[in-house]
C-alpha positions as CSV (number, residue, x, y, z in Angstrom):
1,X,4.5,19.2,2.0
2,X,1.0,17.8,2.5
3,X,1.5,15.3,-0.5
4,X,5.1,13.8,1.8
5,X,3.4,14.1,5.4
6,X,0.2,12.3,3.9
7,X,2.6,9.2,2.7
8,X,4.7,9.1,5.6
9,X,1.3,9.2,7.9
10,X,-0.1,6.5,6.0
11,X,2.6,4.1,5.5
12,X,2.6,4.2,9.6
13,X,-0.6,3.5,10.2
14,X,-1.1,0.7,7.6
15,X,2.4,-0.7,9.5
16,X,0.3,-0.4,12.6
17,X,-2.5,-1.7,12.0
18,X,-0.9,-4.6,9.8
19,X,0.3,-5.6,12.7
20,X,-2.9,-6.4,14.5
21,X,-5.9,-6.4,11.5
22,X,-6.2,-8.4,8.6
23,X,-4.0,-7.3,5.2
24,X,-6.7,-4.9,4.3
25,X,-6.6,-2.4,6.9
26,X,-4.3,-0.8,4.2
27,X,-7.7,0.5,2.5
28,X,-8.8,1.4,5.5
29,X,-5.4,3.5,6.4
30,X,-5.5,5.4,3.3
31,X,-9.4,5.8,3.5
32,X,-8.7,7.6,6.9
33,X,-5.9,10.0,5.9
34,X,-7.1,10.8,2.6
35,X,-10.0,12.0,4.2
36,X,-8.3,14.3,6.8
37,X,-5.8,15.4,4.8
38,X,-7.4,17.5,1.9
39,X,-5.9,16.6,-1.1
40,X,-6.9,16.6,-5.3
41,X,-8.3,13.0,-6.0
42,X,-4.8,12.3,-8.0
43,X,-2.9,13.3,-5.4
44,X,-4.9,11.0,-2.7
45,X,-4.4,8.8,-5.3
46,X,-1.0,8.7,-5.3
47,X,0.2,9.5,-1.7
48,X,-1.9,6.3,-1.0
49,X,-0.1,3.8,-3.6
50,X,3.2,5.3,-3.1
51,X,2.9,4.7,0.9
52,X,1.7,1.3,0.9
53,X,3.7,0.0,-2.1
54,X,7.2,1.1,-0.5
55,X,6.0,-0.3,2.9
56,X,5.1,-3.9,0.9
57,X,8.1,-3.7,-1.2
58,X,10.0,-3.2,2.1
59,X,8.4,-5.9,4.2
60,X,8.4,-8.8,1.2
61,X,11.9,-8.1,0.6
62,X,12.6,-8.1,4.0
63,X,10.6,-11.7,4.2
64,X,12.3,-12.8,1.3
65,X,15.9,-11.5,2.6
66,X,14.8,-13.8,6.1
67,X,14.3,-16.9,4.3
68,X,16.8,-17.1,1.9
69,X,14.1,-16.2,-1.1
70,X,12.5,-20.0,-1.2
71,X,9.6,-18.8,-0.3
72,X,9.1,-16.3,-2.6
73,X,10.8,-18.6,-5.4
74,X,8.2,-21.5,-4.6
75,X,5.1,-19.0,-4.7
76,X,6.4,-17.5,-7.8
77,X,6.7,-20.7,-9.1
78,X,3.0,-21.7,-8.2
79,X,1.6,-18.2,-10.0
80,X,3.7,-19.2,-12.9
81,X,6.0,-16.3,-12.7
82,X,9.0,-18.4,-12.4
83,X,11.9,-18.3,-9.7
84,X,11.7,-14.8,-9.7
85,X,11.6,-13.2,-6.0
86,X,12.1,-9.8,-7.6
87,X,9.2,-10.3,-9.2
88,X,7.1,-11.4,-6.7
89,X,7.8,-8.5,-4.7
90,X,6.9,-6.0,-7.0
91,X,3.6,-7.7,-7.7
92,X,3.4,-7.5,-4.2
93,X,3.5,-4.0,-3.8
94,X,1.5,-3.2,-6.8
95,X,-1.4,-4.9,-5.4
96,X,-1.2,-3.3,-2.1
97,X,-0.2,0.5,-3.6
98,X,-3.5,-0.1,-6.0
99,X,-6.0,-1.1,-2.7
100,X,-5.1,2.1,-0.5
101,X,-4.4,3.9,-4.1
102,X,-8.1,3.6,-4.7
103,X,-9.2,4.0,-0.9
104,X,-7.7,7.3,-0.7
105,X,-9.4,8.2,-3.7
106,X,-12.2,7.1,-2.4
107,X,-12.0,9.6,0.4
108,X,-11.2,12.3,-1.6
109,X,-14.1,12.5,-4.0
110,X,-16.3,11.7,-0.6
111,X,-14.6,14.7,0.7
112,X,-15.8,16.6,-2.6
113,X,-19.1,15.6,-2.3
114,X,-19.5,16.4,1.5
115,X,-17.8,19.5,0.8
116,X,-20.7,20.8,-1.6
């Protein structure tokens, strides 16, 4: 239940504060709740990616959906992945899930060590 209420509570905040911080505020996000939330490193690991890479995945297709996919097809084109908006938006989420992925890590083993 911790492992679902840790995504969910993560995938708000980095909405949030997406909305008024830079991109990376996702690190941040999972930092933070990885850290209150005790959890095994693997599983900070993973409630982190998972939150972040179905909020990305959500939001790029959603921008991709507004604008008829040319952007996305142009900027695949320029990172020589082709006309492929699918694509894009997976890459897209991967990066993101592996920033707070490794954030919430992070916190966990912190929380190990401060723990000792």
């Amino acid at each position: 239940m911790k492992f679902f209420i840790s995504i969910i509570v993560t995938a708000l905040l980095a909405y949030v504060g997406g909305v008024y911080f830079p991109w990376w505020i996702i690190a941040v996000a999972g930092f933070v709740i990885a850290f209150l939330l005790p959890q095994a490193p693997f599983s900070a690991f993973l409630s982190g990616f998972i939150a972040v890479f179905l909020l990305w995945v959500v939001l790029a297709a959603l921008i991709n959906t507004a604008n008829g996919g040319i952007l996305a097809g142009r900027i695949g084109l320029l990172l020589g992945i082709g006309n492929s908006p699918v694509l894009l938006v997976l890459i897209t989420g991967l990066v993101g899930g592996i920033v707070a992925g490794f954030a919430a890590l992070g916190a966990a083993y912190l929380r190990l060590r401060a723990n000792k």
